[in-house]
N, C-alpha and C positions, 0 to 999 in steps of 0.2 A: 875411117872408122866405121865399123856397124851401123850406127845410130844414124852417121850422114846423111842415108835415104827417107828420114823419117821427118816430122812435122813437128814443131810445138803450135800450139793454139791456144789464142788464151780473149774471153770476155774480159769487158771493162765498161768501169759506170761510166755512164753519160755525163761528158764535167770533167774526166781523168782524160790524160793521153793514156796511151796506150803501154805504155814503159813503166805508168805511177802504178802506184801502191796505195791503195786506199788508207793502210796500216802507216806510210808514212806522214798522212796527215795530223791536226792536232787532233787529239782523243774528240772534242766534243762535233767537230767538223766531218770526222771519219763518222760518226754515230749518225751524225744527219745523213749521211751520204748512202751507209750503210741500210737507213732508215728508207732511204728511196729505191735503193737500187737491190735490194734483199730483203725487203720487206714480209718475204715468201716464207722467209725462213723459219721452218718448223721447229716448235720447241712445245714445252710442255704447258708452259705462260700463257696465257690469255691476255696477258698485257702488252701490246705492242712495242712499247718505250722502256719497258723489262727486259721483252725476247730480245732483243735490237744489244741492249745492256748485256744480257749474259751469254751471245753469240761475240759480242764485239771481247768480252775476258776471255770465252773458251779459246778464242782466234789467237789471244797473246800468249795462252797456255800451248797451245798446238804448236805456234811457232817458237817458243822457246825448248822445246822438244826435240821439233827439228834443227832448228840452231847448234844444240848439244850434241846430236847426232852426227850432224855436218862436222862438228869440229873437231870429234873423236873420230871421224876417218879424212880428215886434213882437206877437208870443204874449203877454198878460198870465197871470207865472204865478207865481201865488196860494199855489202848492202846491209842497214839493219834488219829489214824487213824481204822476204822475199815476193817476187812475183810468180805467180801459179798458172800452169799450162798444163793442159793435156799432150800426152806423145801421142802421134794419131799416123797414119800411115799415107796417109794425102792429106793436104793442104784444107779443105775442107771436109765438113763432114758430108753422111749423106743425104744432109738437107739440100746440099749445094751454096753457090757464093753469095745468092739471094737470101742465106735465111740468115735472122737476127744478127743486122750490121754494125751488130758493135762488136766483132769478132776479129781478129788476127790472125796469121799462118807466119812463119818464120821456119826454116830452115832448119835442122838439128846443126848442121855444116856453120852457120854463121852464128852458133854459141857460144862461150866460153863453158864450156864444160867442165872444167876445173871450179866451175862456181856452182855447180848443179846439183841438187838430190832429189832422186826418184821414191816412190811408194806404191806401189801394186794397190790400186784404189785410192778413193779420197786421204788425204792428210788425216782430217779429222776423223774419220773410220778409224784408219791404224792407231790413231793416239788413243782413241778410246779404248781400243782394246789392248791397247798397254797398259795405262791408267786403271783400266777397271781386272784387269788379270785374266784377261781372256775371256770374260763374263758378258760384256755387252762390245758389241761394233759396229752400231747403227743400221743395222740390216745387211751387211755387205759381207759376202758368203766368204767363207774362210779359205785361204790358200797358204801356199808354203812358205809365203813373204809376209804376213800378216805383222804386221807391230815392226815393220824393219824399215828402215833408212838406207836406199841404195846410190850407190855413185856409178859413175859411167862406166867403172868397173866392172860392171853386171850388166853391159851390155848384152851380153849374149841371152843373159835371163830375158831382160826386159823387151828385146826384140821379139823374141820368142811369146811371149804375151800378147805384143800387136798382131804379131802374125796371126793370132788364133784368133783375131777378132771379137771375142768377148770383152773388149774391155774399152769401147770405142763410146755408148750411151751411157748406160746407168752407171757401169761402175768401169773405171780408164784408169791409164797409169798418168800417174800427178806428177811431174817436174817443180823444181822449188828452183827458181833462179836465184842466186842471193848475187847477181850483178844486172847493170841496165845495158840493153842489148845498144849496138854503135847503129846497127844498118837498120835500114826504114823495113817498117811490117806491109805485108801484105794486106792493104784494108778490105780485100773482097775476101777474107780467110774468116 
């Protein structure tokens, strides 16, 4: 397939294997974790125990969007929650192996694809600019996939994306697994 030659990569909190799901924790467990491990995460809130709160809802809104989307183009999914990778065209990025080791690489070849949906950008990007009607998107400059849910069907688009390299730092193509991978990740990825 297209894709085969291509990478998923994907961070994970200190405390997770690499295959979990922060989302399939309990709510209050996820918050704490959320709390340590995204603490970063920008929001309008000045409250940190708010932001943490209303990133951990927008994240159940996000995924119940793509969930819907998954099912309406017959997504097998495996999983309640999905896990989030970037497609990336090597195994690492160009930090190299050394940079922040809480990183993965996996193979596009040793996926279930069948379980898989893509997004030209962040998840939460596209959902917002669904959500909001085209009006806000978090900063992430608009393209012809904008607010779309793609399957491996689109490989040919989504290749085409990596290749041109804009989409590898700020803004990359997001993979949604909705299954947990069988073969062991690459821990220098």
């Amino acid at each position: 397939m297209l894709l085969d030659k291509y990478f998923l990569r994907r961070s994970y909190a200190q405390g997770l294997e690499p295959f979990e799901s922060i989302m399939d924790l309990p709510r209050e467990e996820a918050l704490r974790m959320e709390d340590a491990y995204m603490g970063k995460v920008s929001d309008r809130d000045n409250d940190p125990e708010k932001r943490i709160e209303t990133y951990y809802n927008h994240r159940l809104d996000v995924e119940d969007w793509l969930r819907d989307e998954a099912i309406k183009q017959g997504i097998a999914l495996l999983q309640k929650h999905p896990l989030y990778f970037r497609l990336m065209a090597s195994a690492f990025n160009r930090h190299g192996p050394e940079y922040q080791p809480q990183h993965i690489s996996i193979p596009v070849s040793n996926i279930n694809l069948a379980a898989c949906t893509f997004t030209i950008g962040d998840s939460f990007s596209n959902y917002r600019y669904v959500e909001t009607n085209g009006k806000d998107r978090y900063g992430m400059p608009v393209h012809d996939y904008m607010g779309q849910v793609l399957t491996a069907n689109k490989a040919e688009i989504l290749a085409k994306q990596v290749a041109s390299g804009l989409w590898e730092d700020d803004f990359y193509i997001e993979a949604q697994l909705w299954d947990r991978p069988k073969s062991k990740p690459d821990p220098r990825g």
